[in-house]
Every structure is written in structure tokens, then in C-alpha cells.
MOPAC internal coordinates of N, CA, C and O (Angstrom, degrees):
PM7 1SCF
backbone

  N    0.0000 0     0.00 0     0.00 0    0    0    0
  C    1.4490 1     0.00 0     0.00 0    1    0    0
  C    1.5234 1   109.78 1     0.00 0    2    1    0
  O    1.2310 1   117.80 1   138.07 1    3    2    1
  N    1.4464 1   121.79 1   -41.93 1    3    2    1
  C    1.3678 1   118.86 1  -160.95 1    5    3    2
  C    2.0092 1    91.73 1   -81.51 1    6    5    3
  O    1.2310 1   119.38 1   158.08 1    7    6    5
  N    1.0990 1   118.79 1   -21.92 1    7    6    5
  C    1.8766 1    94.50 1   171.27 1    9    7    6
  C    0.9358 1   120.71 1   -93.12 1   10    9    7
  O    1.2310 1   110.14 1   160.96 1   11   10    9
  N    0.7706 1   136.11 1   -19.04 1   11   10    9
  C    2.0200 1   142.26 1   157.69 1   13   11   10
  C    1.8520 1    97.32 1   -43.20 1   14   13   11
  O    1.2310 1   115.30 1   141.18 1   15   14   13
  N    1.6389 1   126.52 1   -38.82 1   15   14   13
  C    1.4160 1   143.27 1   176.23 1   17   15   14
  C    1.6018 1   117.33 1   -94.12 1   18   17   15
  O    1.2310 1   126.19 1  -164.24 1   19   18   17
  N    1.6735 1   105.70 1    15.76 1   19   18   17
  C    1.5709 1   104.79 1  -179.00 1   21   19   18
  C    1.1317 1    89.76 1   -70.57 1   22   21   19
  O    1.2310 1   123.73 1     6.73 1   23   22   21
  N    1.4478 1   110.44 1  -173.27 1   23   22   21
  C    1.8938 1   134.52 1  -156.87 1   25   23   22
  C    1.6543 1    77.88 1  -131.94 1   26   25   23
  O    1.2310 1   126.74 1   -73.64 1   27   26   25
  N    1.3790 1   104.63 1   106.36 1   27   26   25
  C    1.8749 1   104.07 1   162.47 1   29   27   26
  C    1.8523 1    99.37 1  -108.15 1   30   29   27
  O    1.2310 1   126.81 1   -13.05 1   31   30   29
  N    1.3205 1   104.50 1   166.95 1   31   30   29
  C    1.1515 1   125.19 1  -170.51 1   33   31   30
  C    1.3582 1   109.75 1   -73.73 1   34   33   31
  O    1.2310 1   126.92 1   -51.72 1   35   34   33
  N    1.5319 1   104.30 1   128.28 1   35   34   33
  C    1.7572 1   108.43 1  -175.38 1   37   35   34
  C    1.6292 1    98.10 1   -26.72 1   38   37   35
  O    1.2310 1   108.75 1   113.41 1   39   38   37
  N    1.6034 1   138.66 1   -66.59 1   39   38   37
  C    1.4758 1   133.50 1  -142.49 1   41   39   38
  C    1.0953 1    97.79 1  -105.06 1   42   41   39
  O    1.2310 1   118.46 1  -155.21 1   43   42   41
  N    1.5916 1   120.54 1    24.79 1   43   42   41
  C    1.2709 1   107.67 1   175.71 1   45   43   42
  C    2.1767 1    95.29 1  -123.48 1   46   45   43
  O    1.2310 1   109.07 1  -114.05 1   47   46   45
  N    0.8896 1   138.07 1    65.95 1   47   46   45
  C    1.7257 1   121.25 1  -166.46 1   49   47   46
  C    1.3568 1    96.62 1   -66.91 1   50   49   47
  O    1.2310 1   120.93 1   -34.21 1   51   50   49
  N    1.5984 1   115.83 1   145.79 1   51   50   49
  C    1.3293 1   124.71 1   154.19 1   53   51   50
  C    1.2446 1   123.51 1   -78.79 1   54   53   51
  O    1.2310 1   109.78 1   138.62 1   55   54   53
  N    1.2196 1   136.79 1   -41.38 1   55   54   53
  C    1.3088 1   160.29 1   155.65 1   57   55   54
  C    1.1181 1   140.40 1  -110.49 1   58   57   55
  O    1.2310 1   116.15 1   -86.86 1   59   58   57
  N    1.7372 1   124.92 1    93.14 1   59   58   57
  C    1.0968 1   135.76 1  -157.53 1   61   59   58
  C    1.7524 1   104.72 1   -54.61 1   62   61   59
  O    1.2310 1   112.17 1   -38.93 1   63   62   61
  N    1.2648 1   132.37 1   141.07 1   63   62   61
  C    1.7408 1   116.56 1   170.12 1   65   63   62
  C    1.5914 1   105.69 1   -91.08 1   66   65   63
  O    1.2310 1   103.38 1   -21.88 1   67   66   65
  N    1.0144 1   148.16 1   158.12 1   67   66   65
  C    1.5587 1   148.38 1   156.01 1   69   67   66
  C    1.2888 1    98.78 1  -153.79 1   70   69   67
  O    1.2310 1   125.67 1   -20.70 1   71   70   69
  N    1.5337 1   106.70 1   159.30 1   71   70   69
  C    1.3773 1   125.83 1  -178.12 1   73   71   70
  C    2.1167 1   111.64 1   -52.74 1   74   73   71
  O    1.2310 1   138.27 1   -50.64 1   75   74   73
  N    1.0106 1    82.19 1   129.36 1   75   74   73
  C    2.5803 1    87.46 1  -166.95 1   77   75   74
  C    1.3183 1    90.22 1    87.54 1   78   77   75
  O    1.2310 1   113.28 1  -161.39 1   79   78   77
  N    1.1994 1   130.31 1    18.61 1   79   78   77
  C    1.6685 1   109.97 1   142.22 1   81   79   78
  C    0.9630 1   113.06 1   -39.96 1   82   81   79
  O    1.2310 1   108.84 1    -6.69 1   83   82   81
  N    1.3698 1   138.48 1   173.31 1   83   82   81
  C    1.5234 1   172.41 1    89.55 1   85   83   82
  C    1.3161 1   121.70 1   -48.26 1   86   85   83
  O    1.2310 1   123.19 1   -59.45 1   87   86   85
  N    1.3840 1   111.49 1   120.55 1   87   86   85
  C    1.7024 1   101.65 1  -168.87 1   89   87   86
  C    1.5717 1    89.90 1  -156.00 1   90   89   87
  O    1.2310 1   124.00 1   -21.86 1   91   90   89
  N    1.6967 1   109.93 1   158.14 1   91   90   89
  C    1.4255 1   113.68 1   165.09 1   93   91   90
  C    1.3783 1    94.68 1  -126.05 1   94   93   91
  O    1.2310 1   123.17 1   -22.42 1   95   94   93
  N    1.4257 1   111.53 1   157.58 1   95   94   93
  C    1.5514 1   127.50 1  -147.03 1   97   95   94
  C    1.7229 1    80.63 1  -116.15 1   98   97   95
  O    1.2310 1   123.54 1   -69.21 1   99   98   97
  N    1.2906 1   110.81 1   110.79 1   99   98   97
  C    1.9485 1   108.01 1   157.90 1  101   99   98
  C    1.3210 1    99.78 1   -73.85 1  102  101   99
  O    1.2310 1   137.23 1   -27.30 1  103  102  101
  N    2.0399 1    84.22 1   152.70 1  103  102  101
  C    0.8190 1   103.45 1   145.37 1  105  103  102
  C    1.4193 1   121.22 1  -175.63 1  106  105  103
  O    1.2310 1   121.94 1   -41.73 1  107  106  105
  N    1.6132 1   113.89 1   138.27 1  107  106  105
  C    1.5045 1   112.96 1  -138.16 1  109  107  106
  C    1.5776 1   115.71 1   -77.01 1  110  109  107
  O    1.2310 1   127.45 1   175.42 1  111  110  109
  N    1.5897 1   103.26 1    -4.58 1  111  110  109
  C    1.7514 1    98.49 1   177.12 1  113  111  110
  C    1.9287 1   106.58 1   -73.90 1  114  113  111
  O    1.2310 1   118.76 1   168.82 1  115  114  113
  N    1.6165 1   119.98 1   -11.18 1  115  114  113
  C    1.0615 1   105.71 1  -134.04 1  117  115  114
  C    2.1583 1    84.69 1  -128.67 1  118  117  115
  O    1.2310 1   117.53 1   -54.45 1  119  118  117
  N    1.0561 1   122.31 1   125.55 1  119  118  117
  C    1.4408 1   117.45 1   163.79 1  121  119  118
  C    1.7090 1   129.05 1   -30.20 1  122  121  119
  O    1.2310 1   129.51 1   -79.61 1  123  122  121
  N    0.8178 1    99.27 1   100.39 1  123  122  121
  C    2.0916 1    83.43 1  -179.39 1  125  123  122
  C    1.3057 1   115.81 1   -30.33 1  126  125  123
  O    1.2310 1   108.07 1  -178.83 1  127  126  125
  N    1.1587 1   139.88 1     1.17 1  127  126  125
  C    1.4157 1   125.87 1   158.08 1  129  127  126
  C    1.5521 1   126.88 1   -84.69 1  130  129  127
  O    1.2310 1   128.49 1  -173.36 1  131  130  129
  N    1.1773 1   101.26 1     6.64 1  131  130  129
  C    1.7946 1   128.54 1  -153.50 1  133  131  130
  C    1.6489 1    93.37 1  -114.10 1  134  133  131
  O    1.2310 1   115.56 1   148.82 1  135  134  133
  N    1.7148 1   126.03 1   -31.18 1  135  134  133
  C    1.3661 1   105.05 1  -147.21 1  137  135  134
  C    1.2846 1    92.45 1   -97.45 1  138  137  135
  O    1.2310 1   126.89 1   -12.69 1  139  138  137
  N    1.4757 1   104.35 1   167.31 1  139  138  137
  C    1.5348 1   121.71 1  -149.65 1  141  139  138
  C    1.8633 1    91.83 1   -94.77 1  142  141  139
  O    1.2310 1   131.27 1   -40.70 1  143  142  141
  N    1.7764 1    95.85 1   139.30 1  143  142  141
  C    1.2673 1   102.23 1   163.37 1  145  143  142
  C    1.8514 1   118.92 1   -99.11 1  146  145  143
  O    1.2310 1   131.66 1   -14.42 1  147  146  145
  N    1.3658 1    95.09 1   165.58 1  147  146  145
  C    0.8948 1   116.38 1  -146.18 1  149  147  146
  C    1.6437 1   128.07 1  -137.39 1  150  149  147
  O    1.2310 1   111.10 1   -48.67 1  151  150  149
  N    1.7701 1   134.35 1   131.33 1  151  150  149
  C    1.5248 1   114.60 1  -178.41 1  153  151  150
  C    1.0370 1   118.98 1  -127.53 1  154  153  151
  O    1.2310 1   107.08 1   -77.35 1  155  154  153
  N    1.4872 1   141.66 1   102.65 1  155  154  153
  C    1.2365 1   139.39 1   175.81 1  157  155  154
  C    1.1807 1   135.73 1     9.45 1  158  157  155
  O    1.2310 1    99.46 1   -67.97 1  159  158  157
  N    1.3653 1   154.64 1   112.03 1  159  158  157
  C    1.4427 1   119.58 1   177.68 1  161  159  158
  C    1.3421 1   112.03 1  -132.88 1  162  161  159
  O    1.2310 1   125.42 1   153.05 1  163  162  161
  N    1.1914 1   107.20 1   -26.95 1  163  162  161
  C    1.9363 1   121.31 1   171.49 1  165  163  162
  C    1.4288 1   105.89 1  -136.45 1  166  165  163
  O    1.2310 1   115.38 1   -24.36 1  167  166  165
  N    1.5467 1   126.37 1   155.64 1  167  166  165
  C    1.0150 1   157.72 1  -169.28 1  169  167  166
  C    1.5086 1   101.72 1  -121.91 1  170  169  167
  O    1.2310 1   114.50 1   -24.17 1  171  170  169
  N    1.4687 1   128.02 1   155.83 1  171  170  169
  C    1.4608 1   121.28 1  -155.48 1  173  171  170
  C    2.2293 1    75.54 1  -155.97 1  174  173  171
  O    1.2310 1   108.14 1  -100.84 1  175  174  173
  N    0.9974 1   139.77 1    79.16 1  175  174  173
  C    1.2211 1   114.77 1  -170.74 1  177  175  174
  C    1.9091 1    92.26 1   -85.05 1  178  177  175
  O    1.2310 1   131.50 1   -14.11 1  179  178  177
  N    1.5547 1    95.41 1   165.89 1  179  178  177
  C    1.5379 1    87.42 1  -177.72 1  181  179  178
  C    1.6433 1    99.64 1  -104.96 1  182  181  179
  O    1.2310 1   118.39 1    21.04 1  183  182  181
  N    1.4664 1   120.67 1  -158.96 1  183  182  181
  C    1.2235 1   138.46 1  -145.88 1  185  183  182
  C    2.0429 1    96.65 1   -85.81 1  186  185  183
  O    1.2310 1   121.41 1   173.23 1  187  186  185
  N    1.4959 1   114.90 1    -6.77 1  187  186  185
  C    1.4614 1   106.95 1  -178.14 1  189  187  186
  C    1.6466 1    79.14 1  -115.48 1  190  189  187
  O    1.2310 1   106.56 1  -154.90 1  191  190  189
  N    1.0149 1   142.60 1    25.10 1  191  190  189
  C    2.0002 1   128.73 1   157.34 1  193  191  190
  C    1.4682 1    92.86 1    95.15 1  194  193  191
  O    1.2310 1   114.32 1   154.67 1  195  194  193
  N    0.5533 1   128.36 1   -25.33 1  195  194  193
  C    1.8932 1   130.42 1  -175.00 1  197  195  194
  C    1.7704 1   118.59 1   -63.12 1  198  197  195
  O    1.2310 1   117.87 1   -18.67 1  199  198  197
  N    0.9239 1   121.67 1   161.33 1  199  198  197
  C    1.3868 1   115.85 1  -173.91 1  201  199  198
  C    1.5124 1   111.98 1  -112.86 1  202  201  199
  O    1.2310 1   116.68 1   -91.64 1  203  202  201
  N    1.0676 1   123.91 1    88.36 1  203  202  201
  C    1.4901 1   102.62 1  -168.49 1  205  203  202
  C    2.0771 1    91.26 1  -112.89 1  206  205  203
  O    1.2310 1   111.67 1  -161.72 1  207  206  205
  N    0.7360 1   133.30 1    18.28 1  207  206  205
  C    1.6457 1   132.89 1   166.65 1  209  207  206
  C    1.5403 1   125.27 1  -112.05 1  210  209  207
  O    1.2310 1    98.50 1   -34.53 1  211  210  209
  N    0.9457 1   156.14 1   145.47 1  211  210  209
  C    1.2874 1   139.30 1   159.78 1  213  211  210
  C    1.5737 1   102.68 1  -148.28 1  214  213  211
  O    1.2310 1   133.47 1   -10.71 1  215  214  213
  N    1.4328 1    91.57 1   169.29 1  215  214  213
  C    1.8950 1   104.90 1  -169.40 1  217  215  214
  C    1.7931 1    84.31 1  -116.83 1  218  217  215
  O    1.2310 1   127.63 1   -40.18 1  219  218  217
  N    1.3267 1   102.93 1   139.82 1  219  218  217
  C    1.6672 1   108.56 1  -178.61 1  221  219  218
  C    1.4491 1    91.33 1  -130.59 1  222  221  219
  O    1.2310 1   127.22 1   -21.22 1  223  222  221
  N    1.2114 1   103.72 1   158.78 1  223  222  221
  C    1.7623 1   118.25 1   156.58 1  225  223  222
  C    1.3994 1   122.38 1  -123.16 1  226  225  223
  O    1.2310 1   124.44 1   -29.66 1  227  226  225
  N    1.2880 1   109.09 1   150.34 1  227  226  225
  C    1.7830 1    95.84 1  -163.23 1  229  227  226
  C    1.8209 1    76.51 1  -132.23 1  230  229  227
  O    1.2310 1   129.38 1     6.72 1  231  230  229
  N    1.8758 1    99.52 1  -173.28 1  231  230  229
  C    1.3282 1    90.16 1   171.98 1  233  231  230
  C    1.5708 1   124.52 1   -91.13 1  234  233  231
  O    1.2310 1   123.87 1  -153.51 1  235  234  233
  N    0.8804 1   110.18 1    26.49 1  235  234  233
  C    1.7158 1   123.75 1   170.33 1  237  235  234
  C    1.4778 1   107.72 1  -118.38 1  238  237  235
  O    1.2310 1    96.44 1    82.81 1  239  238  237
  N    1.3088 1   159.22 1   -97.19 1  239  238  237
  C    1.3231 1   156.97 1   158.90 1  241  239  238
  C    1.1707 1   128.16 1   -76.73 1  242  241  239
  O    1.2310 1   118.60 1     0.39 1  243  242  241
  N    1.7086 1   120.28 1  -179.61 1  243  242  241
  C    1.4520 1   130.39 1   166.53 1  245  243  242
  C    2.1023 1    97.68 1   -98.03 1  246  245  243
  O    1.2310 1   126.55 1   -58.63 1  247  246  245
  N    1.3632 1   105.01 1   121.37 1  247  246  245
  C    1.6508 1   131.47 1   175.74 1  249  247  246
  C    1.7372 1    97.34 1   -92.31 1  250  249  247
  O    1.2310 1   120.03 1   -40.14 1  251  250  249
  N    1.6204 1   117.55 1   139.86 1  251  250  249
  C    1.2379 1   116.95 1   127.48 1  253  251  250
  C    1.7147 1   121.75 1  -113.49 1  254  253  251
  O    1.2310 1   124.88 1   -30.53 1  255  254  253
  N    1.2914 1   108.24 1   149.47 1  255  254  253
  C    1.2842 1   116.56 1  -145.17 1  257  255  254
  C    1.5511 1   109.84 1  -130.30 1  258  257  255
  O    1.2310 1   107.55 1   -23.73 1  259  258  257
  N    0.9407 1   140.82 1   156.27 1  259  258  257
  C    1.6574 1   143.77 1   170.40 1  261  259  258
  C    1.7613 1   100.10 1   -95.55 1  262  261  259
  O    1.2310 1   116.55 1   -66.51 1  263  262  261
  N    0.8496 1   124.17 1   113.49 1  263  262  261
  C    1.6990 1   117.64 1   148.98 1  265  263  262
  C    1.0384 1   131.16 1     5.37 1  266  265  263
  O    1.2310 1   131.80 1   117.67 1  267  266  265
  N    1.5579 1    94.82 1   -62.33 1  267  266  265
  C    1.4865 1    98.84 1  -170.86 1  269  267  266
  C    1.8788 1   127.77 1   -70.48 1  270  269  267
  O    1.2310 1   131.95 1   170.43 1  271  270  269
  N    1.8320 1    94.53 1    -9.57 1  271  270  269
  C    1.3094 1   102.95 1   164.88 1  273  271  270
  C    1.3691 1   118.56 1  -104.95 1  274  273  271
  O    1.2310 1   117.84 1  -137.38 1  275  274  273
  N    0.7799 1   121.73 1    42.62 1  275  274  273
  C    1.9102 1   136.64 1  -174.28 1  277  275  274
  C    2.0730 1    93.93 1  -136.11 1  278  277  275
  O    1.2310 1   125.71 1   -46.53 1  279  278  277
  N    1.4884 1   106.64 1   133.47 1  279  278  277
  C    2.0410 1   124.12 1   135.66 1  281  279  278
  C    1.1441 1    97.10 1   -91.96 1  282  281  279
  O    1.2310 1   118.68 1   -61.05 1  283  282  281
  N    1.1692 1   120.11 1   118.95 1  283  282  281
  C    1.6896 1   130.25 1   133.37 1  285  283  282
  C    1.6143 1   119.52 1   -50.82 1  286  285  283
  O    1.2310 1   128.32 1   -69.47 1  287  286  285
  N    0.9481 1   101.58 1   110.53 1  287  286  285
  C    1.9640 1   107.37 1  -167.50 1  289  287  286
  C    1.9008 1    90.91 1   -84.36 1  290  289  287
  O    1.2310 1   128.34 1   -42.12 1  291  290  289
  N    0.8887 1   101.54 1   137.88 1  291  290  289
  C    1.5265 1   120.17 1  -168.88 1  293  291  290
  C    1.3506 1   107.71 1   -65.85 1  294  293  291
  O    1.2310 1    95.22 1   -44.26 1  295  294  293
  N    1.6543 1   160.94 1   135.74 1  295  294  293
  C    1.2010 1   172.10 1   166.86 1  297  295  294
  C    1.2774 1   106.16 1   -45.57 1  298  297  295
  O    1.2310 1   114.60 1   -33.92 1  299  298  297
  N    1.6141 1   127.84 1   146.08 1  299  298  297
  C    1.2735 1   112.19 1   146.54 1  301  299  298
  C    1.0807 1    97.71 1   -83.87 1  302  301  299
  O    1.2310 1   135.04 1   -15.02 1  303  302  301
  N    1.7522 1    88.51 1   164.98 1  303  302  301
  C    2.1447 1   115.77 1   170.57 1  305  303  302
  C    1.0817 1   108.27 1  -124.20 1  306  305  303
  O    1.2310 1   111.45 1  -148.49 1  307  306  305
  N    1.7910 1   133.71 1    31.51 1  307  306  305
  C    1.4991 1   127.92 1  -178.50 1  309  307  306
  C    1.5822 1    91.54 1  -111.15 1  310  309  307
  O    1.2310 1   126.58 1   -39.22 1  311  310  309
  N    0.9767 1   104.95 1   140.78 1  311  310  309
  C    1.5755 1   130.55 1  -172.02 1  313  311  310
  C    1.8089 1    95.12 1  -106.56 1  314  313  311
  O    1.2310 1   127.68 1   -59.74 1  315  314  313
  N    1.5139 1   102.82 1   120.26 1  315  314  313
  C    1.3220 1   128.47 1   162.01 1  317  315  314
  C    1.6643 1   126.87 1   -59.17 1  318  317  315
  O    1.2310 1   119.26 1  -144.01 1  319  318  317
  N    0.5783 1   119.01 1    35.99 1  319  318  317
  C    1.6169 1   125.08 1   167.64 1  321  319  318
  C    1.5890 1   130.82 1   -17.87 1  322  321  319
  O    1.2310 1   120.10 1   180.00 1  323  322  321

């Protein structure tokens, strides 16, 4: 859980975010097995093109959120056949 939440370098992203992300929402009162998942739904980019806001939906409400409290859970790439 905690490298999926490493700190990569602004010009370096590990995980692009786009709208059907997958994300779990930290949060520090609560164990990472506790934090709420989560699916992309808007992008908020700020004033340099970058995205640092997003609107998520969980199964209780619509969240807006900072980045920096969101893991982006990684995509599959196996194709269903």
C-alpha cells in the first residue's frame, strides 16, 4: 500500500489520474485498510494545466479532493478475450 503512496517527482508522475480512475481517499485517523475507495469523475486542472483537484464518488457521496490525499490504484492491462 505505502508505494502505490510514494512521493514521485513533480516531472516524473507515477500514475497518470483521468476521469474512471481508481483511487483510495487517506486518511490519517484511520489504517489504510479502512480508507475509502473511490472513482474519478471530474478533473479541476489549475492555472499552470496540471490537475491538482478532483471530484470523486464513493458509495455514499460526490467528494472534492486535493491529490495529494488520493493513491491512484494502478489499471489493469490484460485484455478479456
Amino acid at each position: 500500500m505505502h508505494q502505490l503512496q510514494s512521493v514521485s517527482k513533480w516531472h516524473h508522475p507515477s500514475h497518470a489520474i483521468s476521469i474512471g480512475s481508481l483511487v483510495l481517499i487517506t486518511n490519517e485517523a484511520l489504517p489504510p485498510c479502512k480508507w475509502q475507495l473511490a472513482r474519478v469523475i471530474k478533473l479541476h486542472p489549475g492555472k499552470d494545466g496540471l490537475t491538482w483537484v478532483v471530484d470523486l464518488k464513493t458509495a455514499q457521496s460526490t467528494l472534492t479532493r486535493p491529490l495529494t490525499n488520493l493513491v491512484v490504484l494502478p489499471a489493469s492491462s490484460e485484455n478479456k478475450d
